[in-house]
C-alpha positions as CSV (number, residue, x, y, z in Angstrom):
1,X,-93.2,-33.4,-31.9
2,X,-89.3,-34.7,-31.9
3,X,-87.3,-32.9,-29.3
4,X,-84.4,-30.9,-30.4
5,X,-81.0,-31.7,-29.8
6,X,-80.8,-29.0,-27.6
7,X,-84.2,-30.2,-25.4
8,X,-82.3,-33.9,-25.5
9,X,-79.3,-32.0,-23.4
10,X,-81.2,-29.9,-21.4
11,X,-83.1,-32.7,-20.5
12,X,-79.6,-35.5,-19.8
13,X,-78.9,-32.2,-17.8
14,X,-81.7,-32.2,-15.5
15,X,-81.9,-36.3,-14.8
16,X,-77.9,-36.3,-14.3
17,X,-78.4,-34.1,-11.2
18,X,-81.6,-35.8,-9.4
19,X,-80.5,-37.4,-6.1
20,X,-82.6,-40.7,-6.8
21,X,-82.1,-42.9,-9.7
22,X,-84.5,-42.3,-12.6
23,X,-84.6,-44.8,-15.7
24,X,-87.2,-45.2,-18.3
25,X,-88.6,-48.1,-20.0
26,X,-90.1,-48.7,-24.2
27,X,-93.4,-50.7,-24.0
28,X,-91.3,-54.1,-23.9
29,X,-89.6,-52.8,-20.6
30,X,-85.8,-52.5,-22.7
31,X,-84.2,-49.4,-20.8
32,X,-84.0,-46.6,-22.6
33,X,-82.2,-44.2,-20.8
34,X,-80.5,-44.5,-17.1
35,X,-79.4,-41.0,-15.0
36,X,-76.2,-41.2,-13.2
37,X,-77.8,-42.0,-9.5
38,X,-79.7,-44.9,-10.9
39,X,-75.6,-46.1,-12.0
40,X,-74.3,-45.0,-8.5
41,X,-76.8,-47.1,-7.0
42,X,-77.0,-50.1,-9.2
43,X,-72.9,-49.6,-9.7
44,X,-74.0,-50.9,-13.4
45,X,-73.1,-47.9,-15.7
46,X,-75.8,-46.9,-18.1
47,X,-73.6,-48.3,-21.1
48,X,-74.7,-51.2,-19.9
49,X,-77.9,-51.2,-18.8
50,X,-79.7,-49.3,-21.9
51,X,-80.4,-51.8,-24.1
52,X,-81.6,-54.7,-21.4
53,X,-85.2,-55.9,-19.5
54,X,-85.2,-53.7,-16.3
55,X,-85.3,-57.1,-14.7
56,X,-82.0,-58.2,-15.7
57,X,-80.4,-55.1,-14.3
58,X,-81.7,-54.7,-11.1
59,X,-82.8,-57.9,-10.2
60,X,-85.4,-56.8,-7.8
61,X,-87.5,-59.1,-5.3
62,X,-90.5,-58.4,-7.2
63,X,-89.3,-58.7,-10.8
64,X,-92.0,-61.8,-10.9
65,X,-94.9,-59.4,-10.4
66,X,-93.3,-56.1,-12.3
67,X,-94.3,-53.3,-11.0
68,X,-93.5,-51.4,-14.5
69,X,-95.1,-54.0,-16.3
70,X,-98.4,-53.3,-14.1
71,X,-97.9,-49.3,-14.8
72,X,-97.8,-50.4,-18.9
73,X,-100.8,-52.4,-18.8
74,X,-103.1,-50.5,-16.5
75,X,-102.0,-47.1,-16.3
76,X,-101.8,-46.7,-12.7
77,X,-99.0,-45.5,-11.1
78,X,-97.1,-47.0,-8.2
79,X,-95.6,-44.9,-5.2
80,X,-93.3,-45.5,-2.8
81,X,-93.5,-48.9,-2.5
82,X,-90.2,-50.4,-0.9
83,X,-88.1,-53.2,-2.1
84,X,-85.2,-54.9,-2.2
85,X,-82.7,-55.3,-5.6
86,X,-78.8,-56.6,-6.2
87,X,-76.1,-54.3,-7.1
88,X,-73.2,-55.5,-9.1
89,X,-71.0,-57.0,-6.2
90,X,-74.2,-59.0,-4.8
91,X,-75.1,-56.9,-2.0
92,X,-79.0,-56.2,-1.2
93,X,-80.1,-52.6,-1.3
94,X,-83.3,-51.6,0.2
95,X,-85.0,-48.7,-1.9
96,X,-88.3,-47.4,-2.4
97,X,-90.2,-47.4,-6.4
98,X,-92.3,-45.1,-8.2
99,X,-93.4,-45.6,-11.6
100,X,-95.8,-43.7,-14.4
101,X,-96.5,-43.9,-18.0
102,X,-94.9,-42.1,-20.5
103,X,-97.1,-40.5,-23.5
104,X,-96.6,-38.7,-26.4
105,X,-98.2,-35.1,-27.1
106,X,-101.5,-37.5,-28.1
107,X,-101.7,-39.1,-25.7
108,X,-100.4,-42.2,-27.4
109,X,-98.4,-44.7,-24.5
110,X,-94.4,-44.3,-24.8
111,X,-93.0,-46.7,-22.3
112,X,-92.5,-46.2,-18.9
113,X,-90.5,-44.4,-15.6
114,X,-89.5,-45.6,-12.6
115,X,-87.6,-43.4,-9.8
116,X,-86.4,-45.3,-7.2
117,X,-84.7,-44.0,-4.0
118,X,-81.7,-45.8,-1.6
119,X,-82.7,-46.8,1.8
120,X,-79.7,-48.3,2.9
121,X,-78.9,-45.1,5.4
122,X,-82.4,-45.1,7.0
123,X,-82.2,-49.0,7.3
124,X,-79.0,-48.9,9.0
125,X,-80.4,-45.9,11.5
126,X,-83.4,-48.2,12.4
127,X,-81.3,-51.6,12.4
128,X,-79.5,-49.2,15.1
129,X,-82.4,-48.0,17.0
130,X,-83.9,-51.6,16.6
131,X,-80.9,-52.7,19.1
132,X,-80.8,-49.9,21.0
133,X,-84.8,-49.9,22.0
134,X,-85.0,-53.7,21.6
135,X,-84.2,-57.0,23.8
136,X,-85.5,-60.1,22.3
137,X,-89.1,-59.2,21.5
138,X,-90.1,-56.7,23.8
139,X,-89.4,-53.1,22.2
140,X,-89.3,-49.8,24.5
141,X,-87.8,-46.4,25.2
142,X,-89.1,-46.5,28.4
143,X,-86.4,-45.5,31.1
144,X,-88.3,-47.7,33.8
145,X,-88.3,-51.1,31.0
146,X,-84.5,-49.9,30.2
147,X,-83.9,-50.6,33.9
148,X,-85.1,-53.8,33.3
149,X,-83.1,-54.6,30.0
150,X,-80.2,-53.8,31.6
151,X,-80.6,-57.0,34.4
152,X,-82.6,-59.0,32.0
153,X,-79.5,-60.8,31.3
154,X,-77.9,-61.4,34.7
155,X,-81.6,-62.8,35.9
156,X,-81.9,-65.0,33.2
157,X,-78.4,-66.3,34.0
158,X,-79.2,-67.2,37.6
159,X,-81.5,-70.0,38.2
160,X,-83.5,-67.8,40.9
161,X,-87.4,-68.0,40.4
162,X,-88.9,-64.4,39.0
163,X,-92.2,-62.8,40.0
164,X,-93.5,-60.7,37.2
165,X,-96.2,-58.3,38.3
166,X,-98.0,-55.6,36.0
167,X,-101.9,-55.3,34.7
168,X,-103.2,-57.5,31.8
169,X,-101.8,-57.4,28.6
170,X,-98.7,-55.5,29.4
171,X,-96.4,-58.3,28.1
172,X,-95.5,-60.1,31.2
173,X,-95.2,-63.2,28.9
174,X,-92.9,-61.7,26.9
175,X,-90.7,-60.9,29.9
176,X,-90.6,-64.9,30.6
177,X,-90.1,-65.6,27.1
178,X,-86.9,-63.5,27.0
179,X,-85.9,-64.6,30.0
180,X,-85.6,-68.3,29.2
181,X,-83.9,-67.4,25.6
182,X,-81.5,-66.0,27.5
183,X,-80.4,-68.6,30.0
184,X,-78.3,-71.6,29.6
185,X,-82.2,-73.8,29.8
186,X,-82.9,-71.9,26.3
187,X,-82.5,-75.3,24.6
188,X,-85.0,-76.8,26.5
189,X,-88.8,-76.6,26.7
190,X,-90.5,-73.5,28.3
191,X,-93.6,-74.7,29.2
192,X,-96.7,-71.9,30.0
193,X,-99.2,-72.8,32.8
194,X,-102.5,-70.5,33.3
195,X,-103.6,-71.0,36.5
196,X,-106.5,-68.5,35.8
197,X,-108.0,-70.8,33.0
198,X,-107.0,-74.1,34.3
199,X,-110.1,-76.0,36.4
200,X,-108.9,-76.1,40.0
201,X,-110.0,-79.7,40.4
202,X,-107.8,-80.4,37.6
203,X,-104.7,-78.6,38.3
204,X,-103.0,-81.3,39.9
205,X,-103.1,-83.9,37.5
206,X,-101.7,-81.5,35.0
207,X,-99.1,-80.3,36.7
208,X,-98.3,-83.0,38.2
209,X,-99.0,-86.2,36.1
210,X,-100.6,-88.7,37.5
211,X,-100.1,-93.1,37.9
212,X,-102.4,-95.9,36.7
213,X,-105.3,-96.4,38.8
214,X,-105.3,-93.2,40.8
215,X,-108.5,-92.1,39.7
216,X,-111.4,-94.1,37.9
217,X,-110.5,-92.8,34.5
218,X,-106.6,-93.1,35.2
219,X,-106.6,-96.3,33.0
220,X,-102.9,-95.4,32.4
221,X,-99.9,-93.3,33.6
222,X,-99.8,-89.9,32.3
223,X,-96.9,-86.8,32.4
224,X,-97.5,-83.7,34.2
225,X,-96.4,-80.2,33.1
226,X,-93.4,-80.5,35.1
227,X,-92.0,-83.7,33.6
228,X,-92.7,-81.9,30.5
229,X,-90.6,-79.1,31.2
230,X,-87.7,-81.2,32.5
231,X,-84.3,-79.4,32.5
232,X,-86.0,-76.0,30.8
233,X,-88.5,-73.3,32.6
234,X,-91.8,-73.4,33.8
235,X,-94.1,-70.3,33.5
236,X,-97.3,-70.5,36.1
237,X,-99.0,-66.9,34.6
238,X,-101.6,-65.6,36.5
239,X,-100.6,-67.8,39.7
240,X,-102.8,-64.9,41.9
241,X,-105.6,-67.2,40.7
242,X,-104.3,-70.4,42.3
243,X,-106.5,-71.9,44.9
244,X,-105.1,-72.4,48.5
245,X,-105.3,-75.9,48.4
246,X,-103.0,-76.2,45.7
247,X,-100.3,-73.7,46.8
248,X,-99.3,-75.7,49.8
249,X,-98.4,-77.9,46.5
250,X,-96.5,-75.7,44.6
251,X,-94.6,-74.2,47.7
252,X,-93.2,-77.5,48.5
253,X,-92.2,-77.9,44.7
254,X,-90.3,-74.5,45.4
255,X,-88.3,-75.5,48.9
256,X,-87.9,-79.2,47.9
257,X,-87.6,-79.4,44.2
258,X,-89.7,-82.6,44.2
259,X,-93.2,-83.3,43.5
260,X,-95.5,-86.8,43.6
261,X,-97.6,-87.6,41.0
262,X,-101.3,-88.3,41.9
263,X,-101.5,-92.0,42.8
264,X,-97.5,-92.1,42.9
265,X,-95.8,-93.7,45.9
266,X,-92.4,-91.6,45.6
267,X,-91.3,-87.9,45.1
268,X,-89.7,-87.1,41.9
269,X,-86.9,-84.7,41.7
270,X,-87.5,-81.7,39.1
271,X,-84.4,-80.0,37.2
272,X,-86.6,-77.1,36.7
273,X,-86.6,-72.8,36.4
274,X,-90.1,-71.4,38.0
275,X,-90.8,-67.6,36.7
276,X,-94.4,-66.8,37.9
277,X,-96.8,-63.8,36.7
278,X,-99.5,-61.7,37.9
279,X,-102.0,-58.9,37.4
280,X,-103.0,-58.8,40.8
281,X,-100.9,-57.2,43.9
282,X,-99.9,-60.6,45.9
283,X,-99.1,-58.3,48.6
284,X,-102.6,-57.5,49.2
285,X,-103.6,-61.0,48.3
286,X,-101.2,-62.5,51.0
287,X,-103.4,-59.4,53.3
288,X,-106.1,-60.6,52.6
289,X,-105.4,-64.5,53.3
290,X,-106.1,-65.4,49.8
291,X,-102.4,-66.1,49.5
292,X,-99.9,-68.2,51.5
293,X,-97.2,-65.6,52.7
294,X,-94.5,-68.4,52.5
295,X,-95.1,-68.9,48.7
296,X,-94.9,-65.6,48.3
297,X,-91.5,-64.8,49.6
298,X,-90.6,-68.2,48.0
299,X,-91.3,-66.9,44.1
300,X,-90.6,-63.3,44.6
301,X,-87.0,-64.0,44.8
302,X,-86.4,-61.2,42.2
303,X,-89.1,-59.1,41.6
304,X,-90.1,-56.9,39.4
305,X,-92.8,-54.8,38.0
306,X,-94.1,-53.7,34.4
307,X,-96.0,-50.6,33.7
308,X,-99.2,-49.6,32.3
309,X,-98.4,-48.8,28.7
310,X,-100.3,-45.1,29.4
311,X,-97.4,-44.9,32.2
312,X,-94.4,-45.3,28.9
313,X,-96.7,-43.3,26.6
314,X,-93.0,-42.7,24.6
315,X,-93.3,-46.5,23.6
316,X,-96.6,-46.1,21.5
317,X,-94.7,-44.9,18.3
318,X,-92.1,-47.6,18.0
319,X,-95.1,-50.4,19.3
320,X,-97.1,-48.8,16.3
321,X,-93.6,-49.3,14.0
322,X,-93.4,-53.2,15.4
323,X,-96.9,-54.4,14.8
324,X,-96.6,-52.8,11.3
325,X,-93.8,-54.6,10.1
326,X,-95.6,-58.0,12.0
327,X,-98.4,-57.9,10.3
328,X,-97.1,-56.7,6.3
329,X,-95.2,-59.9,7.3
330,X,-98.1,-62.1,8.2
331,X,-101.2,-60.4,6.0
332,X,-98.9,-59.7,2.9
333,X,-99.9,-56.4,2.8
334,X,-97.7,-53.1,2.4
335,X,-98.9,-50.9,5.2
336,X,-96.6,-48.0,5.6
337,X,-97.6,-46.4,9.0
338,X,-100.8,-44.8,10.5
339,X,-101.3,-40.9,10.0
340,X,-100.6,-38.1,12.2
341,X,-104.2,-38.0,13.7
342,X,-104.6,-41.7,14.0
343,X,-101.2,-41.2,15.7
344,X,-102.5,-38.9,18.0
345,X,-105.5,-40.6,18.7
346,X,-103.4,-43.5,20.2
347,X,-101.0,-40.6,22.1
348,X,-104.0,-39.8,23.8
349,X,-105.4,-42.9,24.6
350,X,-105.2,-44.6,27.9
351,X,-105.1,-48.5,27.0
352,X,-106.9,-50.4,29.2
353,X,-106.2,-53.3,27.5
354,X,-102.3,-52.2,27.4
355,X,-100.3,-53.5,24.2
356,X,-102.1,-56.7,23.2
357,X,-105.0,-53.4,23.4
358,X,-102.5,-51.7,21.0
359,X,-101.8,-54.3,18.7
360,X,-105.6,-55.2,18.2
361,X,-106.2,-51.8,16.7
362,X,-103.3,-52.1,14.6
363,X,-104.3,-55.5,13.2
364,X,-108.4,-54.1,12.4
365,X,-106.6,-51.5,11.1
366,X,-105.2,-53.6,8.5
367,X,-108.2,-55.4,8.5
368,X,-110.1,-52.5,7.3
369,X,-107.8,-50.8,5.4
370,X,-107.2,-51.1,1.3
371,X,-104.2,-48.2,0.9
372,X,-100.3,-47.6,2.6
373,X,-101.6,-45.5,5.5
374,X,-104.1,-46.3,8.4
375,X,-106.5,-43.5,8.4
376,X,-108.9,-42.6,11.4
377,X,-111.5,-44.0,9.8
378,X,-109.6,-47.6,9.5
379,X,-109.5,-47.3,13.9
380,X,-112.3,-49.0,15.5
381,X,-115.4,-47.1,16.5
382,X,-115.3,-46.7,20.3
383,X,-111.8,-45.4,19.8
384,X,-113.3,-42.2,18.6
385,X,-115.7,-42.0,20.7
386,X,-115.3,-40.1,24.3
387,X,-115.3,-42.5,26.5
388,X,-114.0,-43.3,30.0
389,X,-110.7,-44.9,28.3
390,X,-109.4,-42.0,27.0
391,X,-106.5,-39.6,28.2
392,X,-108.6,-36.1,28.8
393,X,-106.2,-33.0,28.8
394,X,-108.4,-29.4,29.4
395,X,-107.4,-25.6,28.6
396,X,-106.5,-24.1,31.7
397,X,-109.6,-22.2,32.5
398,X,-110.8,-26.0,32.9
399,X,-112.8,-26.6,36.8
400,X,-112.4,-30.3,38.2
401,X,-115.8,-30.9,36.6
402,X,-114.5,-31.5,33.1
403,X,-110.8,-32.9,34.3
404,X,-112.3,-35.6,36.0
405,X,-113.9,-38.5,33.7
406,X,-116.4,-39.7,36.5
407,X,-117.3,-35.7,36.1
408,X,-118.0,-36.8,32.3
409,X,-120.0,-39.4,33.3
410,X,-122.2,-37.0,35.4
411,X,-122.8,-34.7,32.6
412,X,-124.0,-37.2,30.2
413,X,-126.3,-38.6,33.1
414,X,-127.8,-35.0,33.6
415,X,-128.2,-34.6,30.3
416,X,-130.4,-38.0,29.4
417,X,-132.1,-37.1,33.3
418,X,-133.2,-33.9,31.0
419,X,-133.7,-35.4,27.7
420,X,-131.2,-33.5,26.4
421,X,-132.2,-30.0,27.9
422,X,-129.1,-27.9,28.3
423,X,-130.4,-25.5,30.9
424,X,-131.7,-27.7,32.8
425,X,-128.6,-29.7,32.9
426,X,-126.1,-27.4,33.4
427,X,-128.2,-25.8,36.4
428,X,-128.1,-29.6,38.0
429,X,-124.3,-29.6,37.5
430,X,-124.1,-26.2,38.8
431,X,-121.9,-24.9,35.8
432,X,-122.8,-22.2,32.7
433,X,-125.2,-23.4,30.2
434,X,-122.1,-22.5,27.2
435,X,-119.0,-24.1,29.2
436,X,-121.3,-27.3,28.9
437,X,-121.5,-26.7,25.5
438,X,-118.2,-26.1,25.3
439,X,-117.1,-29.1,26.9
440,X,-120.0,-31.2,24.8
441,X,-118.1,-29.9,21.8
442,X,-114.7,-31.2,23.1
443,X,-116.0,-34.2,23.7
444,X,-117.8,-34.1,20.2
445,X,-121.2,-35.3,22.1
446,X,-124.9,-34.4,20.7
447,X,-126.7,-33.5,23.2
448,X,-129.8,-33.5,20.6
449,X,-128.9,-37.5,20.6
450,X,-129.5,-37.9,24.3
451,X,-132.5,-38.9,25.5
């Protein structure tokens, strides 16, 4: 059935005041109509653009692989997706697409719609919050990693040697990276030394290179680490690990600034910046007489320390937001974000593994998951499950029992010492037969299952 004239108003009336820009398409993708937000947006009034390919109006980044085109063919619709077009004076707009079919009263295909939305005010709020929560790579709200932000600079300025401490995977590296981008070495190499993975009987000739003949397989002379690093920064990560034999070694590289190859008959000077990085307390080490004192004092010139990422819980969301946009990027996928109970899942988590723990789950996520949005079920398996790694948090009626996860693991022994029996359990915890149930429940535990 036609529309009326009257309709055809009432309709020009309704797309003319919609915030986001609304044109529609006939079956060969010509425009056929164009509201006045899609010519705000585009600045390219609709006199012009009805008439032309959708493509040669808002020449979008992914005008190659239409997204209208893909709605005309197979019928299914497109949502939110974000992209980038070209307004009339050349600039780049971020916006996000929808599109549909249109059909006719029989059902019969019409053309198509596409509503698309400006981003340019969001994108300039995150490009803001991006440098505001940002320094190089590492990305944090964290008062305590502000601190550090704030001095980041004026340590990688000076050519004094760092001492990173802070527990595995809590992006000590990253620390070193940024502070060798930001020095006046940043030109030269950075070169990374594990001393945790690194044979000890091989250390030496790796770090320090060694002459023709100094060994039976030294058939010729070979560099060192440190003559690879010449002029830029060296990174010894995990240096907690190093033996005592070869400290002695690096502390005289630290007061001197000279080494000897192996087999070498003369020191060589090195134009180099140490940082150093651990996950263990050197403090305790140097205690325990598992580390010289003097090398300690000697690398822990400035010192500082990162914390567990359960310590800067306020970081999760905008880690989450990073690892997103890494790997769209790298997996050519377009992820959106995770939902608000996978969100809370990783609130409440306590990240053993810290960030690199973080990041993991993010990439299976993306792994697993076909759609925009990482579901719970896209998480992997033990992050669901109770288990000593996550954050517990009890009603106040709670007793230390329950708060306490070593108390978990008691419960679940008494129950498989029981086979599952609830009275007998909660008698051998000394606690009511339905607060165990009520904690089982919590912690979304069978106790059927245990045997």
């Amino acid at each position: 059935m036609k529309e009326t004239p009257e309709e055809l108003r009432f309709f020009k009336v309704i797309l003319s005041s919609i915030a986001d820009g609304v044109f529609t398409v006939d079956g060969d993708r010509i425009i056929t109509s164009f509201n006045s937000a899609a010519e705000k947006i585009t600045g390219i009034p609709a006199s012009k653009a009805i008439g032309k390919r959708c493509s040669d109006v808002l020449h979008s980044d992914i005008c190659e692989n239409c997204l209208l085109d893909k709605t005309l063919r197979t019928g299914v619709q497109t949502i939110d997706r974000a992209v980038n077009i070209i307004n009339d004076r050349g600039e780049t707009i971020p916006i996000s697409i929808s599109t549909a079919v249109l059909r006719d009263d029989n059902g019969e295909v019409l053309g198509a719609v596409e509503t698309f939305r400006d981003l340019s005010a969001i994108e300039h709020l995150r490009k803001e919050l991006d440098q505001k929560y940002t320094i190089e790579d590492i990305i944090s709200r964290s008062p305590e990693i502000h601190k550090l932000f704030a001095i980041l600079p004026d340590i990688a300025e000076s050519e004094s040697t760092v001492l990173i401490q802070g527990p595995s995977g809590s992006g000590k590296e990253l620390f070193e990276r940024a502070i060798h981008s930001l020095s006046p070495r940043k030109d030269r190499p950075n070169v990374v030394i594990n001393c945790g993975t690194l044979p000890h009987e091989l250390f030496e000739s790796e770090l320090f290179g060694y002459m023709k003949g100094a060994f039976t397989d030294a058939r010729q002379d070979k560099q060192g680490k440190l003559a690879q690093a010449e002029g830029g920064t060296v990174f010894f990560d995990e240096i907690g690990d190093l033996p005592l034999s070869t400290q002695v070694k690096l502390l005289r590289l630290l007061q001197q600034r000279e080494y000897e190859p192996l087999g070498g008959t003369k020191p060589v000077k090195a134009d180099i910046r140490i940082v150093a990085a651990t996950n263990r307390d050197l403090k305790e080490l140097v205690a325990q007489g598992k580390f010289r004192d003097d090398l300690y004092f000697r690398l822990a010139v400035v010192k500082f320390d990162l914390p567990a990422l359960k310590q800067r819980r306020e970081d999760i969301p905008y880690l989450v937001d990073h690892f997103i946009k890494k790997f769209n990027a790298r997996k050519g996928k377009r992820i959106i974000s995770v939902s608000p109970d996978v969100m809370s899942i990783l609130m409440q988590h306590d990240f053993p593994g810290n960030v690199r723990e973080l990041e993991n789950i993010i990439e299976y996520g993306f792994v697993i998951c076909r759609d925009s949005i990482i579901q719970k079920e896209h998480l992997p398996a033990e992050l669901c499950q109770p288990d000593i790694k996550t954050h517990v948090t009890e009603s106040s009626d709670s007793t230390p029992v329950a708060q306490s996860i070593d108390e978990l693991d008691r419960i679940l022994s008494a129950l498989r010492k029981h086979n599952g029996n609830m009275s007998r359990a909660s008698e051998e915890l000394d606690i009511h037969r339905t607060t165990l149930w009520r904690r089982l429940k919590r912690h979304k535990i069978d106790p059927s299952q245990i045997k």
